[in-house]
C-alpha positions as CSV (number, residue, x, y, z in Angstrom):
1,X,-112.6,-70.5,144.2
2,X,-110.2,-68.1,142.3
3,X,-113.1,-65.9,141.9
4,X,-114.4,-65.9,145.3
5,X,-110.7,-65.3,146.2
6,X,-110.8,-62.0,143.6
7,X,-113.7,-60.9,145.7
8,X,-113.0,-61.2,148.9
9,X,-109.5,-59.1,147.9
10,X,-111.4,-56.3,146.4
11,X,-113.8,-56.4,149.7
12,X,-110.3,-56.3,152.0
13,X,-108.9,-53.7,149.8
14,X,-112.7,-51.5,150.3
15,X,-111.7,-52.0,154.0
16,X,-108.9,-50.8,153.7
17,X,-109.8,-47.5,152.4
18,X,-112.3,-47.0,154.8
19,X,-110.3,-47.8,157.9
20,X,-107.8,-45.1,156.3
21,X,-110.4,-42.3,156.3
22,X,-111.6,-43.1,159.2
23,X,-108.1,-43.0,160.7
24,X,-108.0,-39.6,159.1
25,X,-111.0,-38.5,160.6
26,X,-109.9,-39.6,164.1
27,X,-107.0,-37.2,163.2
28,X,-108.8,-34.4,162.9
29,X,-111.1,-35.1,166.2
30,X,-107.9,-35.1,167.8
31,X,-107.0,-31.9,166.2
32,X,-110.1,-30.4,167.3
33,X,-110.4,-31.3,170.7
34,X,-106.9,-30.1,171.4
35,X,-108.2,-26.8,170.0
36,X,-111.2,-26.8,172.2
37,X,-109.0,-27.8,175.1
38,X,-106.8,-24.7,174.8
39,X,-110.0,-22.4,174.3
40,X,-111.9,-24.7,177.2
41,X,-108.1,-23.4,179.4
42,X,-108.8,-19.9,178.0
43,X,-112.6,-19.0,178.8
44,X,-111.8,-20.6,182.1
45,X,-108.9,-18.0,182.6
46,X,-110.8,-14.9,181.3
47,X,-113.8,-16.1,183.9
48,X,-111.6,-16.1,186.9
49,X,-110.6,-12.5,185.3
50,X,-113.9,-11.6,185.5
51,X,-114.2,-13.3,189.1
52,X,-111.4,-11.1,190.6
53,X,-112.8,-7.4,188.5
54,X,-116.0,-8.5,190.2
55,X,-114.3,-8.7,193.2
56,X,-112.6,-5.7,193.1
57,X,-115.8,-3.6,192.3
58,X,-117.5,-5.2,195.6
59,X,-114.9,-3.6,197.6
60,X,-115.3,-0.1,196.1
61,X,-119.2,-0.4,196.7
62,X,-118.6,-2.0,200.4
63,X,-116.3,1.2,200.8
64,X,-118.6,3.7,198.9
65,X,-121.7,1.8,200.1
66,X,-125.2,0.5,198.6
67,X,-127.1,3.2,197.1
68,X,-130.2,2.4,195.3
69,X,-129.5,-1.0,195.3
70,X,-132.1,-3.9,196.1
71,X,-132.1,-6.9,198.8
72,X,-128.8,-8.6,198.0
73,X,-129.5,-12.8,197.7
74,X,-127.7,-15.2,199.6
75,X,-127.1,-18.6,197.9
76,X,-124.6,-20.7,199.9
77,X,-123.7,-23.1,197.4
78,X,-120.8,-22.2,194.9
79,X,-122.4,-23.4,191.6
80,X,-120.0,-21.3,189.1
81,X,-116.9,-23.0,191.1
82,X,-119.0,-26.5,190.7
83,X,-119.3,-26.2,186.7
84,X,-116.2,-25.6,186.1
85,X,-115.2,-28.5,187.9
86,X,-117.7,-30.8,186.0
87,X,-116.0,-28.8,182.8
88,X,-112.7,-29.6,183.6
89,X,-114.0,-33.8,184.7
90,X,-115.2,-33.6,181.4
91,X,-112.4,-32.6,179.7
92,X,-110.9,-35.5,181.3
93,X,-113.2,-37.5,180.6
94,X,-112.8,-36.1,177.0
95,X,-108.8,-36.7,177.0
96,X,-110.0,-40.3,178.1
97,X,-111.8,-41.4,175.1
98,X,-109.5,-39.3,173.0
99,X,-106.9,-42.1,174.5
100,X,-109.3,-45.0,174.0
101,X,-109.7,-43.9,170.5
102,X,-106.1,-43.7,169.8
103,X,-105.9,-47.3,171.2
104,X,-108.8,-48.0,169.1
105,X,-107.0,-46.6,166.4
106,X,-103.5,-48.8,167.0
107,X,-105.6,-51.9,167.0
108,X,-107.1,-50.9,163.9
109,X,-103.8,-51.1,162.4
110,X,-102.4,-53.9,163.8
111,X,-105.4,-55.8,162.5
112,X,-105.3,-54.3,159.1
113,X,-101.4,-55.5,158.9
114,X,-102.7,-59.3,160.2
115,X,-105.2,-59.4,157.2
116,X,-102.9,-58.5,154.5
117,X,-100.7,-61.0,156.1
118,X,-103.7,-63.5,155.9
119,X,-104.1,-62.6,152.5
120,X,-100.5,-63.1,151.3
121,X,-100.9,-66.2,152.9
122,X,-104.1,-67.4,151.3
123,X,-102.2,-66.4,148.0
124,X,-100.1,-68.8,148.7
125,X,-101.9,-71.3,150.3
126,X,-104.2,-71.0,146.6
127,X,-100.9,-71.5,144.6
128,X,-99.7,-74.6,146.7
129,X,-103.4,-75.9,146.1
130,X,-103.3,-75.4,142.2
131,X,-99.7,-77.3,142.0
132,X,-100.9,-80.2,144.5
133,X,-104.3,-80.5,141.9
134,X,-101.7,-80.4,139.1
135,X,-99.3,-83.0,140.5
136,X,-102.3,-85.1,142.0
137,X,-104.0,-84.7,138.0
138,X,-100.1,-86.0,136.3
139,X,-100.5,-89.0,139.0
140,X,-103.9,-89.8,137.9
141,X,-102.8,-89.9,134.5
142,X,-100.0,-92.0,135.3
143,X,-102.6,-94.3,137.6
144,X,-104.6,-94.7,133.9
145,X,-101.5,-95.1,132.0
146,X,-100.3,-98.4,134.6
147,X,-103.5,-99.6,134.6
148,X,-103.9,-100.1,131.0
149,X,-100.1,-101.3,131.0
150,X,-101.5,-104.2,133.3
151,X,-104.4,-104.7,131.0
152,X,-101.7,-105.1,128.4
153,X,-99.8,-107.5,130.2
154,X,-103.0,-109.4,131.5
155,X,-103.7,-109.9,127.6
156,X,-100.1,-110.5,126.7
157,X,-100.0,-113.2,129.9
158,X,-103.5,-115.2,128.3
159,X,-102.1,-115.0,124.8
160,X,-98.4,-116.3,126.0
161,X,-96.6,-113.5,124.9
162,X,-95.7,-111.2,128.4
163,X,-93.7,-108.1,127.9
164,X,-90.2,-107.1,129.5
165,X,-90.4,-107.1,133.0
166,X,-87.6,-104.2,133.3
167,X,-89.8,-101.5,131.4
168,X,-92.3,-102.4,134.5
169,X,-89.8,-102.3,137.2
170,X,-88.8,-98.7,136.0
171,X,-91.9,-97.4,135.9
172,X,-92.6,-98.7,139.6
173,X,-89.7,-97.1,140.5
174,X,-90.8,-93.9,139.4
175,X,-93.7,-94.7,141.0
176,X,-92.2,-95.0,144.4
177,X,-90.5,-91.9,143.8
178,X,-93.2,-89.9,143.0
179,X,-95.6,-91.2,145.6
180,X,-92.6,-90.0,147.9
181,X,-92.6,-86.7,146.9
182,X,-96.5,-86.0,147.2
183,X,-96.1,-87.5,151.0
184,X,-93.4,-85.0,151.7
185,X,-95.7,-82.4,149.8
186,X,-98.5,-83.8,152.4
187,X,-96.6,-82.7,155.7
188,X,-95.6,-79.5,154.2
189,X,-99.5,-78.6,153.5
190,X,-100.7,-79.6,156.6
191,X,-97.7,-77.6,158.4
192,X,-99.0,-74.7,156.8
193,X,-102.2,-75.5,157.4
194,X,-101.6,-75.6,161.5
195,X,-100.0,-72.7,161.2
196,X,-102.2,-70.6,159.5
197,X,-104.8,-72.2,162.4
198,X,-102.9,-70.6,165.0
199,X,-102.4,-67.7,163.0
200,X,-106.2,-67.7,163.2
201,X,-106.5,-68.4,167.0
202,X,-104.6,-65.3,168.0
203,X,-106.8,-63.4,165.4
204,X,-109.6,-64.0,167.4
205,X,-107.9,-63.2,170.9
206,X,-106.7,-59.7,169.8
207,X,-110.2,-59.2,168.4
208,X,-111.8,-59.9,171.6
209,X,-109.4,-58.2,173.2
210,X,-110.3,-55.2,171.1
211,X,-113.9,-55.9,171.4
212,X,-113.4,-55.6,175.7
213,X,-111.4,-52.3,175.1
214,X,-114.3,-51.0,172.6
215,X,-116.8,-52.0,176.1
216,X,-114.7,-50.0,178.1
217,X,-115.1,-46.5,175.9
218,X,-118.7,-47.0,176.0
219,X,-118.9,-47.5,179.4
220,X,-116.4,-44.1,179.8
221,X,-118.6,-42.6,176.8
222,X,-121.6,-43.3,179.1
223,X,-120.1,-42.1,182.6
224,X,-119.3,-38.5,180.4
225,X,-122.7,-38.2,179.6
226,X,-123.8,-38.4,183.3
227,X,-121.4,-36.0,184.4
228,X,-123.0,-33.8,181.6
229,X,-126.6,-34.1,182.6
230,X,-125.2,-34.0,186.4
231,X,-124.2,-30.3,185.3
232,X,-126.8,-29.3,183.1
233,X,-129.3,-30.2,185.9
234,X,-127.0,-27.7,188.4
235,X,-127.6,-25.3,185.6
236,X,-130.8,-25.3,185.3
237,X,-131.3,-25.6,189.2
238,X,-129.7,-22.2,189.5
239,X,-131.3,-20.5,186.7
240,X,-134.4,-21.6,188.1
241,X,-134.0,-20.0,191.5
242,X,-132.0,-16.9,189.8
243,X,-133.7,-13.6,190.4
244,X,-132.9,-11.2,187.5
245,X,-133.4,-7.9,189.7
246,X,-131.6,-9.3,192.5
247,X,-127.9,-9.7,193.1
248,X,-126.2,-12.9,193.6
249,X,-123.2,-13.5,196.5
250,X,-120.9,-16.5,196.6
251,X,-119.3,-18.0,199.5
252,X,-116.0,-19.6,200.0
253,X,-115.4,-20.3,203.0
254,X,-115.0,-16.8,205.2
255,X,-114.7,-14.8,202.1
256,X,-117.7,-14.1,200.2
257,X,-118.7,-12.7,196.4
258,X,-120.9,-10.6,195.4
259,X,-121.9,-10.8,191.8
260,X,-124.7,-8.6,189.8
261,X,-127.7,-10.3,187.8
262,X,-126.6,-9.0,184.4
263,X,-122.5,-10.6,185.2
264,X,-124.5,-13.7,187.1
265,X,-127.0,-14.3,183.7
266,X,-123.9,-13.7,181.0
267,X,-121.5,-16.3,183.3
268,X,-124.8,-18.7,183.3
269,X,-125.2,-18.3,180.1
270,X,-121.4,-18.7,179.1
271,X,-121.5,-21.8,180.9
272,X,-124.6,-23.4,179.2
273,X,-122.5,-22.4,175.6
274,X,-119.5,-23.9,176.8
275,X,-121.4,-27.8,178.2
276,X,-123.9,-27.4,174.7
277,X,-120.3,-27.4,172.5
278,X,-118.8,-30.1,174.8
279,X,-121.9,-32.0,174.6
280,X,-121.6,-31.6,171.1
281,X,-118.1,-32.6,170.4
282,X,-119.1,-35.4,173.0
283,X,-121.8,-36.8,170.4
284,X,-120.0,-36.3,167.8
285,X,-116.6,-38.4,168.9
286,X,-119.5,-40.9,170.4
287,X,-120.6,-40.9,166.8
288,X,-116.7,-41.7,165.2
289,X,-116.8,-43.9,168.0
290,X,-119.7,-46.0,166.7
291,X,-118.7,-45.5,163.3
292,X,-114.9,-47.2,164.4
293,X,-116.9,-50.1,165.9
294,X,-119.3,-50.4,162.9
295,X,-115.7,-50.7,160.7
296,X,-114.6,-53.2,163.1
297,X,-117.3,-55.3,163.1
298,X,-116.8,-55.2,159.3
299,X,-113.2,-56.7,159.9
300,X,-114.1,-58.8,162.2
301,X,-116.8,-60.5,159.7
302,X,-113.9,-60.5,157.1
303,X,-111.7,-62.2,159.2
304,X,-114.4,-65.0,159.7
305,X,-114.6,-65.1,156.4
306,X,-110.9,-65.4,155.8
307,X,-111.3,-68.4,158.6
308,X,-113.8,-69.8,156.7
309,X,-111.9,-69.8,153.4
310,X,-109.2,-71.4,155.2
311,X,-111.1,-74.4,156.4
312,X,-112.7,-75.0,153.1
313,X,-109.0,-74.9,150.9
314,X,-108.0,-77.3,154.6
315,X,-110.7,-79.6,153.1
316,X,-109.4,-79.3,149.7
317,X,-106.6,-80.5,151.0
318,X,-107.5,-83.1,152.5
319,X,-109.5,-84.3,149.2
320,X,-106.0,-84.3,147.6
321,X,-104.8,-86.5,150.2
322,X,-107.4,-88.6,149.7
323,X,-106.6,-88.6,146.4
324,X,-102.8,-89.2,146.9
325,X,-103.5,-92.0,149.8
326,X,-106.1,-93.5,146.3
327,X,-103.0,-93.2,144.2
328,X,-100.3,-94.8,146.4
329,X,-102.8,-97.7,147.2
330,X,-103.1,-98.3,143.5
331,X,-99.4,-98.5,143.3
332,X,-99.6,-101.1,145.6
333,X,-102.0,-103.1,143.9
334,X,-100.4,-102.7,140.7
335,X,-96.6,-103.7,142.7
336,X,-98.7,-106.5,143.9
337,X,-99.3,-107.9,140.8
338,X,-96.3,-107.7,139.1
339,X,-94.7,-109.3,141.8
340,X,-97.6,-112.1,141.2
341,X,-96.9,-112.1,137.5
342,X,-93.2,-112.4,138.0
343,X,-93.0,-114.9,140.8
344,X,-95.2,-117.1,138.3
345,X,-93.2,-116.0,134.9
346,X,-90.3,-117.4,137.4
347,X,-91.9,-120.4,138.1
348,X,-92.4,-121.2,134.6
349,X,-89.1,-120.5,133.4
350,X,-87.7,-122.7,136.2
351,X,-90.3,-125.9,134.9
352,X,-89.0,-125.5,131.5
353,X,-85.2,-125.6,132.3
354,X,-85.7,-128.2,134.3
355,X,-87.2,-130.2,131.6
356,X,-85.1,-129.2,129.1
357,X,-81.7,-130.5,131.4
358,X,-83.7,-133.6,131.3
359,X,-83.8,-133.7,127.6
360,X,-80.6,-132.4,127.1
361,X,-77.8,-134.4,128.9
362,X,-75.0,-133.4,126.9
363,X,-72.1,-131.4,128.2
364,X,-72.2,-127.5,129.0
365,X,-70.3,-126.4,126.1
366,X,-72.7,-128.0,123.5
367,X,-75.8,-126.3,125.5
368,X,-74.7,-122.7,123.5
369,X,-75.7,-124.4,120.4
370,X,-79.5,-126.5,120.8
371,X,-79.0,-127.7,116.8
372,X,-78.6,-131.0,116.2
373,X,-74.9,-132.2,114.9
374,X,-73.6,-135.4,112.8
375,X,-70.7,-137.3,113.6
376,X,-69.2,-134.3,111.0
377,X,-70.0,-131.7,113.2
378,X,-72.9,-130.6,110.9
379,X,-76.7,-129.5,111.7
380,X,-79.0,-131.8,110.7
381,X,-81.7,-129.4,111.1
382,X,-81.6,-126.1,109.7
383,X,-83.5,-123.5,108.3
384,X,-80.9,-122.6,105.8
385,X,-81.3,-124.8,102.4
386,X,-79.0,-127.3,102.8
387,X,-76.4,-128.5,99.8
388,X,-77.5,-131.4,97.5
389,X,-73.5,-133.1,98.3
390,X,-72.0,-132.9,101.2
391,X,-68.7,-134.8,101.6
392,X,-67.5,-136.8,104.5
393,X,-65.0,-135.9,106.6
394,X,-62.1,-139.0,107.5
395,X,-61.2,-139.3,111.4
396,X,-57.9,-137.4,110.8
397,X,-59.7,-134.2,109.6
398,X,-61.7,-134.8,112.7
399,X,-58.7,-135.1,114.9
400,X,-57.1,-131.8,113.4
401,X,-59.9,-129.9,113.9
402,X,-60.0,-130.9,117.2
403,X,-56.2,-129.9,118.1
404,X,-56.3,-127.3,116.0
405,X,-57.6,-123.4,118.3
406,X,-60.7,-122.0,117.9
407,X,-59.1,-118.9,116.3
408,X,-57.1,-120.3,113.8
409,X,-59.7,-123.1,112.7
410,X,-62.0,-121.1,111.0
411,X,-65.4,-122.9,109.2
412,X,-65.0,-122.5,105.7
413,X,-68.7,-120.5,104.3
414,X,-69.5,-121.9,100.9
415,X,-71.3,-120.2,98.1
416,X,-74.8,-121.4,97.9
417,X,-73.6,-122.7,94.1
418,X,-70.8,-125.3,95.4
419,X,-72.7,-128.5,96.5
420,X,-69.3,-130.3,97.5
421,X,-66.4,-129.8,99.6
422,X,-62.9,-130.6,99.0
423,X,-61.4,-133.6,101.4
424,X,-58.5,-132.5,103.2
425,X,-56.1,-134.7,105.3
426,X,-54.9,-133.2,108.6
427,X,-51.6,-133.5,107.0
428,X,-52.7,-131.0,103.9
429,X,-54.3,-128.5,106.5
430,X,-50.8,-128.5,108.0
431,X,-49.0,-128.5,105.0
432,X,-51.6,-125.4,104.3
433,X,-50.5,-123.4,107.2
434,X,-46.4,-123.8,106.7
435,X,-46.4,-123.5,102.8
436,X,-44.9,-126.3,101.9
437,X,-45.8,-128.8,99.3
438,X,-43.2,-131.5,99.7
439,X,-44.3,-132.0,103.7
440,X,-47.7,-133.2,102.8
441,X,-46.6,-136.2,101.8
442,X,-44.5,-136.9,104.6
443,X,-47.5,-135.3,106.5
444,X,-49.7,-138.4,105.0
445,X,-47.0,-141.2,104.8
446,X,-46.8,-140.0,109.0
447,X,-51.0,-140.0,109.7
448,X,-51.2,-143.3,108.1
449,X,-48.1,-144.8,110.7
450,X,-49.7,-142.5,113.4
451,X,-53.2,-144.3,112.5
452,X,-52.3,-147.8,112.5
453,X,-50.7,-147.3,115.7
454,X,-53.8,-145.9,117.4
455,X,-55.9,-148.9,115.8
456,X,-53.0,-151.3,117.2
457,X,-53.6,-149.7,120.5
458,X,-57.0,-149.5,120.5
459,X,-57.3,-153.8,119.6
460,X,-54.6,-154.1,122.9
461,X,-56.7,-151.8,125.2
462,X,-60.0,-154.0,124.1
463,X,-58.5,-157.4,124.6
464,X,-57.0,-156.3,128.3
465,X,-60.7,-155.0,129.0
466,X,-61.9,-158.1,128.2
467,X,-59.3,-159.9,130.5
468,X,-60.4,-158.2,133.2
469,X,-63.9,-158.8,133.1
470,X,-63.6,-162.5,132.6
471,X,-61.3,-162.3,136.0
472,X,-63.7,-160.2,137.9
473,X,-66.8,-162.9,137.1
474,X,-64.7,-165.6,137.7
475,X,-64.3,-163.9,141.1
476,X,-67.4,-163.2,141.9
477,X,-68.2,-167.1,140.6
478,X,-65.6,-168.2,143.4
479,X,-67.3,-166.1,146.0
480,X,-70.5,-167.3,145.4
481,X,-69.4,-170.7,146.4
């Protein structure tokens, strides 16, 4: 394409130049036929000069009288004053297509300003195609890219091991945002696209329009060259019944001219000079004339051309969209199943809780922590080696560590050497914390009070349990009668 596109420039640019010499040519017609107008005005003033010497010398020889002269001729019709009216209609005639060519000439121009206009705009029409193949290329590559990320998490998914889900969601995202783009991308081509259509459209109208005007000269071209052979048939009509030893008279109207043979052949013969060079500079414009048309022809063809490119990048176009459409419709798919593969990763998850509630029924705090504890507090399944000795811990030390804060309770980490801890009383932890040695004894002398107390209490709490439900069966006993 970029080639083609090279080519066709260089062909525009070879149009170009020729449409500028041939505008310089029409200058110079122009030039010329002004010139020949103004000699064209002057031979037609020196002939009426010579008409009114002529008539001047007739009166002398009316008042001196013929002597040795011949038979004088009487022609009635005027044909000196008739070719110089067919001189002067084609002069007009001339000025005419001197003013078609000039239009000509305009539209030339105007046209030549509409192709470089096409070509900027195929410039850039080519540069929007090569970024919409290099984003449509980067989307194919990303297309690969999530397809083989699906393969992954198909394998992942049979083998049990899926991959992160947010990773998946980003790049879908992206996705979105990128199909986006191209769409917007989309509507801006194909705006250009219509326009450069219309563009087009009105191409064609001023051509056709130029292509009427370029009628109308040669139907003006061809009315000139009637009026011509109109004249050169006079011409030869009077030379043919011209007598050279016989004088010719003129009429107009009640006056009438006498003219001599020698004055009558040398105005003939002026005349014939003067319609060969008009007939002449007649071709010759008819032959710029053609030559303008041939050039326009020319434009015309590279303007169907230029149409034609058009259409074809349209189509290219239109393959990208394809393309895009392709992409966003694997996006889809690929949304599609991740939405699958999540809604049934969700599923699972929610069958596995649920069984593990049912395993676990213990309370919400202990759920951070899925080891198994001892009455002590202590794992009974770890991966860490576990101590040979471990001591037990009394139901004070329990108590403590249960009164005691989270902060200041702290797990004491033993060396992997040690194999058995130290047993402390609630009463030395407390005695610990204030620094005093003389309180841990009252510190035990008080837990053993405070003990028996709660083992007291604890025998009259049982005992009143077991009143009740002897009175509540007795009760229901009572009922039941």
């Amino acid at each position: 394409m970029e080639s083609e596109l090279i080519v066709k420039e260089r062909e525009t640019l070879e149009v170009l130049k020729e449409l500028e010499a041939t505008k310089k040519i029409v200058e110079d017609l122009k030039q010329k036929l002004q010139k020949e107008a103004f000699e064209v005005s002057a031979t037609r003033e020196a002939t009426r000069g010579d008409m009114n010497v002529t008539a001047a010398k007739e009166a002398v020889n009316e008042n001196v009288g013929p002597v040795g002269q011949g038979q004088n001729v009487q022609i009635s019709p005027p044909a000196p004053g008739l070719i110089l009216m067919e001189l002067e209609q084609a002069k007009l005639n001339l000025t005419r297509t001197t003013g078609e060519i000039a239009d000509i000439r305009a539209s030339v121009e105007y046209f030549n300003k509409k192709l470089e206009k096409e070509r900027t705009g195929l410039e850039k029409t080519r540069e929007r195609l090569a970024q919409n193949s290099s984003n449509i290329s980067a989307l194919e590559e990303e297309l690969n890219q999530t397809k083989l990320k699906l393969q992954v998490l198909k394998d992942a998914e049979a083998e049990g091991f899926p991959d992160n889900p947010l990773e998946n969601s980003k790049e879908l995202q992206e996705l979105c945002s990128e199909a986006e783009k191209f769409k917007k991308m989309r509507e801006v081509a194909t705006l250009e696209v219509s326009r450069t259509e219309f563009e087009i459209e009105q191409n064609k109208a001023m051509l056709k329009t130029a292509q009427v005007k370029l009628v109308a000269a040669r139907k003006m071209k061809e009315a000139a060259r009637a009026a011509e052979a109109v004249a050169l048939s006079d011409i030869i009509i009077l030379t043919k019944h011209g007598n050279p030893s016989s004088d010719f008279s003129l009429t107009r109207g009640d006056e009438s001219v006498t003219l001599s043979s020698e004055e009558y052949s040398t105005l003939t013969l002026t005349a014939c000079e003067a319609k060969e060079q008009c007939r002449k500079r007649v071709t010759d414009m008819m032959q710029l004339v053609e030559a303008a048309n041939a050039s326009k022809m020319d434009i015309l063809n590279q303007a169907e051309k230029a149409s034609e490119e058009l259409e074809t990048s349209k189509r290219v176009l239109e393959a990208a969209m394809s393309r895009v459409d392709d992409a966003n419709q694997g996006k889809l798919a690929v949304e599609e199943a991740l939405r699958k593969w999540r809604s049934e990763h969700s599923q699972k998850r929610r069958t596995v809780q649920s069984s593990t509630k049912f395993k676990n029924a213990c309370p919400s705090h202990f759920k951070r922590d899925s080891r198994i504890l001892d009455v002590n507090e202590v794992s009974m399944v770890s991966d860490e080696p576990t101590p040979v000795l471990k001591p037990t811990l009394s139901i004070g030390q329990i108590l403590s560590r249960k009164l005691l804060p989270p902060d200041e309770f702290e797990t004491p980490t033993l060396p992997e050497k040690s194999s058995v801890k130290r047993k402390m009383s609630l009463g030395q932890m407390l005695s610990k914390q204030s620094g005093d040695v003389s309180s841990l004894k009252k510190a035990e002398n008080s837990q053993k009070q405070t003990f028996g107390k709660r083992k007291k209490s604890g025998f009259a709490r049982f005992t009143l349990l077991l009143a009740k439900r002897s009175k509540r069966k007795k009760k229901a006993a009572v009922v039941k009668k």
